[in-house]
C-alpha positions as CSV (number, residue, x, y, z in Angstrom):
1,X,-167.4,15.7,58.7
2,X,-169.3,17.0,55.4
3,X,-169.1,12.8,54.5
4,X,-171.3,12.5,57.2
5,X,-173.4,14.5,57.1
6,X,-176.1,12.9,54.6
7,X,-175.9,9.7,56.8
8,X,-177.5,11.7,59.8
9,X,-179.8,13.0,57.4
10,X,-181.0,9.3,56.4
11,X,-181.0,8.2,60.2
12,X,-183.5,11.1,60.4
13,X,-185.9,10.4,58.3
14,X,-186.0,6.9,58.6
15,X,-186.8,7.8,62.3
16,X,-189.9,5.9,64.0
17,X,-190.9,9.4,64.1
18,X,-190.8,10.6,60.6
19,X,-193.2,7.2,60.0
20,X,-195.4,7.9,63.0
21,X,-199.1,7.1,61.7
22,X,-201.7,10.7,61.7
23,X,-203.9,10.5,64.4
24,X,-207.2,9.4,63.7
25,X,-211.0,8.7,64.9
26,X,-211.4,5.2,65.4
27,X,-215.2,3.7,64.2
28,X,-215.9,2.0,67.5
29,X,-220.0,1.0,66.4
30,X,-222.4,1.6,63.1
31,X,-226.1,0.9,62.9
32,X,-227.6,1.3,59.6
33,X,-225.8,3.2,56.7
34,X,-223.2,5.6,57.5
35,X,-220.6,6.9,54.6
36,X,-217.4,9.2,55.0
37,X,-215.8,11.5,52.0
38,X,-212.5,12.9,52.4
39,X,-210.5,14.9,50.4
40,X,-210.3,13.8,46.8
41,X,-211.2,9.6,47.5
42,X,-214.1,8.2,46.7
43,X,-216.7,7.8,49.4
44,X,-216.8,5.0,51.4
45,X,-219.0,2.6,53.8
46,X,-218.2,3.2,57.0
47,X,-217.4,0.0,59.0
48,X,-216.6,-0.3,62.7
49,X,-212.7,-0.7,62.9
50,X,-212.5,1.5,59.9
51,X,-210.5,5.2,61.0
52,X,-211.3,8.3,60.3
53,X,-208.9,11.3,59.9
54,X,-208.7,15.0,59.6
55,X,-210.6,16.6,57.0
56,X,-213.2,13.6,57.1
57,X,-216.7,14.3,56.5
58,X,-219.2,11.6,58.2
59,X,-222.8,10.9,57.4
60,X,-225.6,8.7,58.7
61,X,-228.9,7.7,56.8
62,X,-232.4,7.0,58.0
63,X,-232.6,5.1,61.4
64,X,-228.5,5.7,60.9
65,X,-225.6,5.4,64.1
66,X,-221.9,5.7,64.4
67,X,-219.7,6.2,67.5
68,X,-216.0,7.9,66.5
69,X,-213.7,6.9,69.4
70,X,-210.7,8.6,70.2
71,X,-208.2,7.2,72.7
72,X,-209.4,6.0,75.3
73,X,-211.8,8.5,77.0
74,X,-213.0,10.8,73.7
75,X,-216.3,9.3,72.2
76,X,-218.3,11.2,69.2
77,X,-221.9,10.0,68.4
78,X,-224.0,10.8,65.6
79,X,-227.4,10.1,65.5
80,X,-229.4,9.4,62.4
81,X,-229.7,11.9,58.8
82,X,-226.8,14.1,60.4
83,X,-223.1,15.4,59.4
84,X,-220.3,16.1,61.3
85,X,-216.5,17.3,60.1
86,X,-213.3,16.1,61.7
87,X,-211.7,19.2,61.2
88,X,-208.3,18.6,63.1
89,X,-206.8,16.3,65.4
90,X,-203.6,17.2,67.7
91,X,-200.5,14.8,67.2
92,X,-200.7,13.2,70.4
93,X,-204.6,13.1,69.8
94,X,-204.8,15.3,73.3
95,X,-207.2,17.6,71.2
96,X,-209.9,17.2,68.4
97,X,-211.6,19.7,66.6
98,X,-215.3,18.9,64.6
99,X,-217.8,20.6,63.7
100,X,-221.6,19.4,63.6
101,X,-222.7,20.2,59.8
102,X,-226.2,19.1,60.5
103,X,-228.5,17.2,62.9
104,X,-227.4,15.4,66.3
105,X,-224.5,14.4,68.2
106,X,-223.4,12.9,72.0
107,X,-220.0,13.9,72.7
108,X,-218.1,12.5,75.5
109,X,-215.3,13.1,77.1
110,X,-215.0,11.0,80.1
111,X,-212.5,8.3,82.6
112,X,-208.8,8.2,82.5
113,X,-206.5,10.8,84.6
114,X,-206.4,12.7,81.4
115,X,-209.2,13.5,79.6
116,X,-209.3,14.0,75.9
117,X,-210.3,18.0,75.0
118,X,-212.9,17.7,72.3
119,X,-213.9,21.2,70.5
120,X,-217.3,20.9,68.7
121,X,-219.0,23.6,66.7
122,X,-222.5,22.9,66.6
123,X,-223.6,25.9,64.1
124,X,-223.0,29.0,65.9
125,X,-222.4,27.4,69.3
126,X,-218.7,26.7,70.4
127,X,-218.2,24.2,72.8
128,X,-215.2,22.6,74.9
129,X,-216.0,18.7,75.9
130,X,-213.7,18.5,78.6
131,X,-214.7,15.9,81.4
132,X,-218.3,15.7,80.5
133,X,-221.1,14.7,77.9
134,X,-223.2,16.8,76.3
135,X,-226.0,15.9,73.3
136,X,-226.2,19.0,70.7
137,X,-227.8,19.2,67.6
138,X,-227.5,21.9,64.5
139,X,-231.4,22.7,62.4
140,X,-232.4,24.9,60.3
141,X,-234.3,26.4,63.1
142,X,-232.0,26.5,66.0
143,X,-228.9,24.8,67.8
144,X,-229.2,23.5,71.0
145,X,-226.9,21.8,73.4
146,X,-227.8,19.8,76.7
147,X,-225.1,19.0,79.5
148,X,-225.8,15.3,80.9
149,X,-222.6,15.1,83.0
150,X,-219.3,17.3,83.8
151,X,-219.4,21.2,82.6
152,X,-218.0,22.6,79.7
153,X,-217.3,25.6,78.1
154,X,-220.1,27.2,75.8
155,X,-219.6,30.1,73.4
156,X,-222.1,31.8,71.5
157,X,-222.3,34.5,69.4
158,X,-222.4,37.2,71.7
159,X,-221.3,35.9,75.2
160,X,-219.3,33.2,77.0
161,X,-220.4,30.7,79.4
162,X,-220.0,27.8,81.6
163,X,-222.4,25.3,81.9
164,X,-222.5,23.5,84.7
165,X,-226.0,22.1,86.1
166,X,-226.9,18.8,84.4
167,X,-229.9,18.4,82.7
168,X,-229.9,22.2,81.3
169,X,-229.9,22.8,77.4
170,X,-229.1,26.0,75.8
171,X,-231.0,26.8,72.5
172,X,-230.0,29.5,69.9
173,X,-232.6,30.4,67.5
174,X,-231.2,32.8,65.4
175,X,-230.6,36.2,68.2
176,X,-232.5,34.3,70.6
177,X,-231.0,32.5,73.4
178,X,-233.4,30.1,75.7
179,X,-232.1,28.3,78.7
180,X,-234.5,25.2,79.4
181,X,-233.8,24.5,83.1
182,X,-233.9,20.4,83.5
183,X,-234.9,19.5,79.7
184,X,-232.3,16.8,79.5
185,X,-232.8,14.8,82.9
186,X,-234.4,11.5,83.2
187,X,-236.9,10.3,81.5
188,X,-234.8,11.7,78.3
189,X,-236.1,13.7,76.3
190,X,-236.9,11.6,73.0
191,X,-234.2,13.4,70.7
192,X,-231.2,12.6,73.6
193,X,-230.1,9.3,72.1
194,X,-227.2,7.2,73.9
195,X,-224.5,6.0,72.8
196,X,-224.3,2.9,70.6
197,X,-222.0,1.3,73.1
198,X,-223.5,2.6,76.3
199,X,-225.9,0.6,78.4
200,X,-228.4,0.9,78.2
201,X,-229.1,1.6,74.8
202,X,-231.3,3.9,73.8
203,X,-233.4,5.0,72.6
204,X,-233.6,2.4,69.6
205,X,-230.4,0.3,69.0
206,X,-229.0,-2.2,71.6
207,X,-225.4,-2.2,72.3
208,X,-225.4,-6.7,71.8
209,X,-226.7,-6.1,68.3
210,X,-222.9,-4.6,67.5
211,X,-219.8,-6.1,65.4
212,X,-216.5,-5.9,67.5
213,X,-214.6,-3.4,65.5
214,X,-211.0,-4.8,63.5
215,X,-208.0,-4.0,65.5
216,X,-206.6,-3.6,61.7
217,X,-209.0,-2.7,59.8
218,X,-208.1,-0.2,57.2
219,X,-208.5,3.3,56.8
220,X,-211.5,4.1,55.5
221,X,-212.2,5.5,52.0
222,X,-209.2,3.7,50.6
223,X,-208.7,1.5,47.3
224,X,-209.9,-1.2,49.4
225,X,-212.7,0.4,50.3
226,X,-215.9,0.4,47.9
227,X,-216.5,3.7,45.9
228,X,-219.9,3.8,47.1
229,X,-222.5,6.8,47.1
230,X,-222.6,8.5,51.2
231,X,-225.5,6.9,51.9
232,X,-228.9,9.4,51.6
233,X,-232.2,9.0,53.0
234,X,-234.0,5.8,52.4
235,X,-236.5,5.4,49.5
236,X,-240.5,6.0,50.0
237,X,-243.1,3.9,50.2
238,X,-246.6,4.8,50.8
239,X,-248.4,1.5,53.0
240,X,-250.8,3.6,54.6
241,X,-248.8,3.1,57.7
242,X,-246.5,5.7,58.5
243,X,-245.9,7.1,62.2
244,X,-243.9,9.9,63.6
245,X,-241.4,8.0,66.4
246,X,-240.6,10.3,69.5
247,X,-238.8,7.8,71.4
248,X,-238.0,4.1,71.6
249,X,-237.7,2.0,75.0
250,X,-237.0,-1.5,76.0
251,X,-239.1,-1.3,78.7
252,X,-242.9,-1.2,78.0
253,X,-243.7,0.9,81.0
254,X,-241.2,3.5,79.9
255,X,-242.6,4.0,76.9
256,X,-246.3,4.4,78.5
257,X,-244.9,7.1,80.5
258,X,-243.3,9.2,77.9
259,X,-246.6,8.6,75.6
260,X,-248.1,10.0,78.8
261,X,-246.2,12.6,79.2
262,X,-246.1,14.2,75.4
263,X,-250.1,13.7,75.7
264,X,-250.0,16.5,78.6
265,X,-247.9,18.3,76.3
266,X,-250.6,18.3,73.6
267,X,-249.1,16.0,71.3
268,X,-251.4,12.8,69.8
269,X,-248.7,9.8,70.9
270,X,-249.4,6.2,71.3
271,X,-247.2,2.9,71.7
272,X,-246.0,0.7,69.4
273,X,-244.0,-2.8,69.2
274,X,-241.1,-3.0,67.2
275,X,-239.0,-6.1,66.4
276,X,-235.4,-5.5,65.9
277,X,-232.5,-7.9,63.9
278,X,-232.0,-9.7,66.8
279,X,-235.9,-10.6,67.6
280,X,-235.7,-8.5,70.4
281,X,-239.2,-6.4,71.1
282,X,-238.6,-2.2,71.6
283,X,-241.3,-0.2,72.6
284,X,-241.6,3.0,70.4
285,X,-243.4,6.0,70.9
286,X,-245.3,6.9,67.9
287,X,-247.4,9.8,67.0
288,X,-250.0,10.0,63.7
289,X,-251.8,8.1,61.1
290,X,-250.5,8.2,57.4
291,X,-251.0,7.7,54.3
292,X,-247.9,8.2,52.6
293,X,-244.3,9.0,54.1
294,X,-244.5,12.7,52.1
295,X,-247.3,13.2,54.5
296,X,-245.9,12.0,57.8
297,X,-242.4,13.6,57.0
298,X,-244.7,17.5,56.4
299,X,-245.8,16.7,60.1
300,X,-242.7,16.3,61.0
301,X,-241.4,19.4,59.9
302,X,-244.0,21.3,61.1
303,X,-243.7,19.4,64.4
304,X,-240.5,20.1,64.8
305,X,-240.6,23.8,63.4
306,X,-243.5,24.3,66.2
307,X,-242.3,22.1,69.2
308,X,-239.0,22.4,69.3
309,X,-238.7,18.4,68.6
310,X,-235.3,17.2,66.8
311,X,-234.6,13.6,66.6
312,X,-237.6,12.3,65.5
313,X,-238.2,10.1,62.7
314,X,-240.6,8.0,60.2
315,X,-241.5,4.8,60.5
316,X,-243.9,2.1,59.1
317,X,-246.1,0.7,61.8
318,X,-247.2,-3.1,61.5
């Protein structure tokens, strides 16, 4: 029997299951520049098709996307200049664990009889994406969570909570907890981006303008991968021309209506015609005249320090 015995012990480990592959995130779109670090590999460029495992730190630039998809009903967006974490994924990728180191996210968890259970920490806020969507986002001022379908399960610091009418957000500034009945319902909110792959796309990438992602591409951050810097914010240059965007549409008379909309709010907005790779035309909401990006991106801070606005960016008009 003892002869044996290291036989079974090679049968073992030379098991499918001793070989199985870790789960992962699967990049399922990129617009712009997006990186990933993990562990001690160099970063990498981050390319759709490329995967993304535990441990896994992901960041966008300037006018930045990516979509993580896991199986086939989990989807994690980030929009642009923000971080997020894959802290852990389960085995049978039935649960994923991130956390939102800075700016914006969509997280869905949607279809199938079998929903993935995604667990985001959005700076103090806990949440369970079970079923649903919600958009978050994690500042220096506040975090801030919107429902746009389902319900889900929403910790704070000092009490837990189920949120279950769409369109609500839930803002934590510092001690401070602020429910803002409706904030996320249609028209959106300029910050509440979609999902690259969603239709439509908004507010400022469209889904065509995508690569089809590898069905083997390789992991990212590998040998094969460049050692390139994570991509940082992009470089200034002062043409006079600079613009706060609030929100871009593809239809015209969208726009006009937000622009409409944030001039009853008090806030100086106009519209704008943007071209995208594609030759496409996007209508963007703009607000401000500049002389220099250092100046627009002051206003920006202080907008966003005094309004509450997260997901804006700069932009050169024509």
């Amino acid at each position: 029997m003892k002869m044996h015995l290291p036989c079974i012990l090679l049968l073992a480990l030379a098991s499918p299951a001793a070989f199985a592959a870790p789960p992962m995130f699967t990049v399922s779109a990129v617009q712009g520049q997006v990186g990933a670090l993990s562990g001690n590999q160099p970063p990498g460029v981050v390319q759709p098709g490329h995967r993304i495992g535990a441990q896994t730190q992901v960041r966008t630039a300037d006018n930045s996307r990516v979509d993580l998809q896991l199986g086939t009903t989990g989807t994690v967006g980030l929009g642009a200049n923000s971080q997020a974490t894959v802290h852990s994924i389960e085995a049978d990728e039935s649960i994923a664990r991130l956390i939102i180191d800075s700016g914006s996210t969509r997280v869905r968890s949607r279809g199938g009889s079998d929903p993935v259970d995604l667990r985001v920490n959005i700076g103090a806020l806990r949440l369970r994406v079970v079923d649903a969507e919600i958009w978050g986002t994690h500042t220096a001022q506040h975090d801030e969570v919107c429902l746009l379908s389902g319900a889900i399960d929403l910790q704070t610091p000092d009490s837990t909570q189920r949120m279950t009418t769409v369109g609500d957000c839930l803002r934590l500034s510092g001690t401070r907890v602020e429910t803002r009945h409706g904030a996320a319902t249609e028209p959106f909110a300029p910050q509440v981006f979609a999902l690259l792959g969603s239709s439509p796309a908004r507010p400022d990438h469209p889904a065509t303008a995508l690569q089809t992602p590898a069905a083997s591409a390789p992991i990212i951050a590998t040998a094969q991968t460049p050692a390139v810097a994570v991509p940082a914010t992009s470089a200034s240059s002062d043409n006079g021309n600079w613009a706060i965007v609030l929100g871009s549409f593809e239809e015209r008379s969208k726009a006009d209506l937000r622009s409409q909309q944030l001039r009853g709010s008090g806030i100086d907005s106009r519209v704008a015609a943007a071209t995208t790779a594609s030759g496409s035309t996007l209508w963007r909401v703009v607000s401000g005249h500049y002389p220099s990006k250092q100046a627009a991106a002051d206003d920006l801070d202080a907008m966003r320090h005094a309004r509450g606005i997260s997901g804006a960016w700069l932009w050169t008009t024509p």
